[in-house]
N, C-alpha and C positions, 0 to 999 in steps of 0.2 A: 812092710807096712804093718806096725803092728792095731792101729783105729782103723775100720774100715768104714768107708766112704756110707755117708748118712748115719754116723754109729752116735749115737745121742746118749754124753752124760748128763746127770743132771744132782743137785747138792742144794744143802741148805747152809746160811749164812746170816751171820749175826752184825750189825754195826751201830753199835749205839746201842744197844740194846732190842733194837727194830730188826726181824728176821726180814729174806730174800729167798730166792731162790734163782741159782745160776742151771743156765743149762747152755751146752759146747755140742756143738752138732760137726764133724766132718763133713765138710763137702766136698765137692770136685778139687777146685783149685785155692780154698782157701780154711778157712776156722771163722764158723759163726760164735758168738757171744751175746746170751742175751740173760739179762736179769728184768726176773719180777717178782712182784709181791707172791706170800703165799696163796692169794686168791686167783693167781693171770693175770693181773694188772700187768704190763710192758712197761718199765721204767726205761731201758735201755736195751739196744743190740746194735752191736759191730762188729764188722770181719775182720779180721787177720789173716793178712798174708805173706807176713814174714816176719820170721824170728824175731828181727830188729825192733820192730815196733809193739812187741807184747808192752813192755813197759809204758809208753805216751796209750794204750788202749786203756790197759790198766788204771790207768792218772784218770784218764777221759770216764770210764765207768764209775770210780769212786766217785767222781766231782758229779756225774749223774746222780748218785745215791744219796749224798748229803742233799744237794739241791730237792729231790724229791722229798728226804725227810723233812726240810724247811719248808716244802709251800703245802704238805698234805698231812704235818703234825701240829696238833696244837698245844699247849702247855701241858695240860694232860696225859696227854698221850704220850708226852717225854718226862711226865713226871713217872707215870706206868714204865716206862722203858728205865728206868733208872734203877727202880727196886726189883724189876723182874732179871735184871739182866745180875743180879748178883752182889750191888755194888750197896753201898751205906755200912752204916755200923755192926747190924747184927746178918749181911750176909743173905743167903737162899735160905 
C-alpha cells in the first residue's frame, strides 16, 4: 500500500478559466473526492470504490463543475475568466 489510510492530497485546477481545488483523502474501504472553490465552498464530493467507475465519477464531478460555474458566475466573471486564463489575442 503505497497512500496510507487517511493520507490526504490535495491540488489546484483550472476550468474555464475558474480555479478549484480537488482534494482525495484514503479511507478505509474506499477514495473520497471532493472539489471546491478556492475559498471551501463544497461544490462536490464522492467516493470511489472501485477502479471501474473512476471514469462515470469523473463525468459526474465535471457536470458538478460546469453546472456550479452556470448558476454562481455571471457575465463578468466569465468575461474575467476569459482573459485571465490566457486566451484572446495578445495572450497573458
Amino acid at each position: 500500500m503505497i497512500f496510507k489510510e487517511g493520507q490526504k492530497y490535495a491540488s489546484t485546477f483550472e476550468v474555464d478559466g475558474f480555479k478549484f481545488k480537488k482534494e482525495v483523502t484514503r479511507c478505509q474501504y474506499e477514495v473520497s473526492v471532493k472539489i471546491k472553490t478556492l475559498d471551501g465552498q463544497l461544490v462536490d464530493e464522492m467516493t470511489v470504490l472501485d477502479i471501474y467507475f473512476i471514469e462515470q465519477v469523473d463525468e459526474l464531478l465535471s457536470q458538478s463543475i460546469y453546472n456550479y460555474i452556470e448558476r454562481n458566475a455571471d457575465e463578468l466573471d466569465k468575461i474575467m475568466a476569459y482573459y485571465t486564463k490566457g486566451v484572446g489575442s495578445f495572450g497573458n
